[in-house]
N, C-alpha and C positions, 0 to 999 in steps of 0.2 A: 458578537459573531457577525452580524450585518453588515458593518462598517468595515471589516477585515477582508470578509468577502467580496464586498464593491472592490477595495484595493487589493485584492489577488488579481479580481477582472480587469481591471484598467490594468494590470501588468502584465493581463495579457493580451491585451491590445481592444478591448472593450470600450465602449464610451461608455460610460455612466452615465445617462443624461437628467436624473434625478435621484434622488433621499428625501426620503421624509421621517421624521423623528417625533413623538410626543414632545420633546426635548429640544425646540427650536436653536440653542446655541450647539448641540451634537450636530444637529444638520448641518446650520453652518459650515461649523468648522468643517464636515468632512465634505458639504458641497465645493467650498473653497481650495482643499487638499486636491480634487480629483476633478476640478474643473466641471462641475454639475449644477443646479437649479435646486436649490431647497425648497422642493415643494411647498405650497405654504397649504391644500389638501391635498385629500386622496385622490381625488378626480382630475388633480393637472398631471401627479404620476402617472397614470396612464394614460393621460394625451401627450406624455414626451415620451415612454417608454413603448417598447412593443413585446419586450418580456420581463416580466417584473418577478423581482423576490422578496417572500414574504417571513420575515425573523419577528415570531413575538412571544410572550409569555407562556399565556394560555388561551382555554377557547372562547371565553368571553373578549380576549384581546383580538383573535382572528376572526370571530366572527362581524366585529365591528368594524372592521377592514373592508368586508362583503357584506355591510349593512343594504338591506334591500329599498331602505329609505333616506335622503340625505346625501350627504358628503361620505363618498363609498369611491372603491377600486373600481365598482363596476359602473360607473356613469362613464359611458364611452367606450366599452371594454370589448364591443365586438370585434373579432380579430386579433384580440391579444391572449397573453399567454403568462401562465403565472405559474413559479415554482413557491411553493409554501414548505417552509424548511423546518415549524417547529414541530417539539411535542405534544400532542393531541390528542385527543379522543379520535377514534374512530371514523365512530360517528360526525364528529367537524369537519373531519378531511372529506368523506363522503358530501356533507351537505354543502362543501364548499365547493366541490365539482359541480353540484347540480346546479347551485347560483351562477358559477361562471357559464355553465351551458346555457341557461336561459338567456344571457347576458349576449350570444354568440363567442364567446372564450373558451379558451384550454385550461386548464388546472391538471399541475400534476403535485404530489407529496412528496417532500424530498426529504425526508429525517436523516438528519444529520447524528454521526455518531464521532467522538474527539472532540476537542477544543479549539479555547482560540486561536494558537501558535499553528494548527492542522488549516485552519480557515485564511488563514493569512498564507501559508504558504501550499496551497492549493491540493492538500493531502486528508482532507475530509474522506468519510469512508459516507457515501451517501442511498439511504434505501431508498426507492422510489415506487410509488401505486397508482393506479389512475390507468389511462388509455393507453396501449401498448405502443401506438402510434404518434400519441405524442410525447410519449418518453423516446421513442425514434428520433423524432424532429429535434428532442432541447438534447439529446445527448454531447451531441457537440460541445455546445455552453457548458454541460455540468462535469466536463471531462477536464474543464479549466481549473475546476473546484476538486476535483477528486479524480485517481487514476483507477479506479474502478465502480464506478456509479452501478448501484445493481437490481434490477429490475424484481419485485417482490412479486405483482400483483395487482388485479382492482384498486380503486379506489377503497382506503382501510386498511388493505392488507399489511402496506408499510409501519403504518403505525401501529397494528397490532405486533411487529415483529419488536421497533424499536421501544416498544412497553415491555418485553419481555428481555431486551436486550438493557435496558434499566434498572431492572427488576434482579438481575441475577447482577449487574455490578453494585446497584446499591448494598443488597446481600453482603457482599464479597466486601464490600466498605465497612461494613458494620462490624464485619465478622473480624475482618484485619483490625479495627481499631481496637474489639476485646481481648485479639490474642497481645497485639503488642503493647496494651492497659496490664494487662496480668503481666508481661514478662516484666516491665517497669515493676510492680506491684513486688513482684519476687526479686529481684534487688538483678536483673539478669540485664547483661549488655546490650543493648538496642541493636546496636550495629552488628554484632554477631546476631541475633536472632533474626535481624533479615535477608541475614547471608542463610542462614539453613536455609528460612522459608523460600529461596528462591531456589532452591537444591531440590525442595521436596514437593508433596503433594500441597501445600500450601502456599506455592507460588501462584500468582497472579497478575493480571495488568494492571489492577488498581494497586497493588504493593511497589512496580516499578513506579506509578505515577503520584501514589498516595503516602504511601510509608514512611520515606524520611521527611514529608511534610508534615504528620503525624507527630513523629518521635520530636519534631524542630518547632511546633508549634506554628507551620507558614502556613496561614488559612486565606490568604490572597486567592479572592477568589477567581475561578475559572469554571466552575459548577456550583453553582451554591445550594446548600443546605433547603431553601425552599422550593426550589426548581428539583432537587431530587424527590421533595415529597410530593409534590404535584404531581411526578411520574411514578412515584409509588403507590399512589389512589389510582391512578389509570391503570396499572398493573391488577390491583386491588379488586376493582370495578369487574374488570376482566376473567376473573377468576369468579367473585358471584355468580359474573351471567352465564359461568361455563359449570356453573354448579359444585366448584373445586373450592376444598381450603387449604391455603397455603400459609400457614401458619409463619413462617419464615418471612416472608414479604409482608403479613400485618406486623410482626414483632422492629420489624428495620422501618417500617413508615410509624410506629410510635415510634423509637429515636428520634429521626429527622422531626417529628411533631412537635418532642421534646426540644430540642434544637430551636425550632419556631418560639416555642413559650418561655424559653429564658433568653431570649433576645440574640439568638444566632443563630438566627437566619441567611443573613447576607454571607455569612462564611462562607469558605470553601466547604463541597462534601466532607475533605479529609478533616472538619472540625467537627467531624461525630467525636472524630478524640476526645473532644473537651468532655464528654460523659463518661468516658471508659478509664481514661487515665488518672492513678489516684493524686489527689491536691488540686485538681484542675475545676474550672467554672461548674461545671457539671454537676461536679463529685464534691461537694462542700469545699472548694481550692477558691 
């Protein structure tokens, strides 16, 4: 996602002037592609950059980015400005504005929603929280990345929407992968069964995006399997601290769990298949 995004920027007329990567030859390469400085830490990207974007895993990954001691974003960061694009807690996106303010920085939360083909071709759908003011300022830049950036809220707010906007596609992944395991299972045509569903009340986004990778077995990833559970505990989490059970969103983050514990994880989301469909890894296959 990171790397796509730099190269949307510089197509659209942006310098890159660094990457940094846990992965010294990814930098490379993509310092090399777009004429940039592979960072070699965190603290020279922000003494070449003046708005930085932050793509990582999770919040132990983000947080150490805004480590308060060490090799950090913020040794030097008064003045600058940071969009932070993953999925997250909350609570990280919050604690991550407060470090940048002590710091003299901006931080805003940019949760991104689509893939990578949306990130390369500057069609992300992006939520954004934090200061209403500095989501004014980077609008511009994030207009590069997406034609409607959309302003949530505080700092949290973003992230609590993209946890429930997770939350109900994982659902929706899970759900499509049982109906079209069973229609396989009753001996029923795949390709006619996703012709109804898209006719009927069982149509969906993730059945245009999912389904015949499902039915085709292409689990190349673009969301994988552990990055949907990680945002299915955040959901999870969410729902505890509101007092709510949502049985639906525990039942779809054990899948993806499942997923984890028989070694597919790196898949694509749409390889919940592999559990639903009969003969397949999942399913004694």
């Amino acid at each position: 996602m990171g790397s796509n995004m730099a190269r949307r920027l510089a197509d659209c007329g942006g310098r890159v002037a660094a990457v940094y990567d846990l992965n010294p030859a990814a930098a490379n390469t993509l310092a090399a592609e777009l004429g940039a400085e592979a960072a070699g830490s965190l603290a020279r990207v922000s003494a070449l950059a003046e708005v930085i974007f932050t793509v990582v895993s999770d919040d132990d990954a983000q947080l150490s980015l805004f480590a308060e001691t060490g090799d950090s974003l913020l040794v030097g960061a008064a003045g600058k400005a940071f969009i932070n694009c993953a999925t997250l807690t909350p609570a990280t996106h919050m604690e991550i504005e407060r470090r940048a303010a002590r710091a003299g920085a901006a931080s805003l939360e940019a949760c991104m929603a689509s893939s990578i083909p949306q990130a390369r071709q500057g069609t992300l759908y992006l939520m954004c929280g934090g200061d209403p003011g500095v989501f004014a300022r980077l609008e511009p830049l994030l207009r590069h990345l997406s034609a409607s950036p959309r302003y949530i809220g505080a700092a949290g707010r973003a992230a609590q929407v993209k946890a429930l906007v997770n939350l109900v596609m994982n659902i929706n992944t899970a759900g499509l992968a049982e109906g079209l395991g069973l229609g396989q299972a009753l001996g029923l045509d795949l390709d006619l069964l996703r012709e109804v569903f898209a006719q009927t009340g069982a149509n969906s986004q993730v059945l245009k995006t999912d389904g015949e990778d499902m039915q085709n077995r292409a689990h190349d990833c673009y969301f994988s399997a552990a990055h949907a559970a990680k945002d299915s505990r955040i959901a999870a989490r969410l729902g505890r601290d509101a007092g709510l059970a949502l049985p639906l969103a525990q039942a779809t983050l054990g899948q993806f769990e499942r997923m984890i514990a028989l070694g597919l994880g790196d898949l694509d989301k749409s390889g919940i298949a592999e559990l639903t469909f009969p003969g397949r890894r999942g399913t004694g296959g």
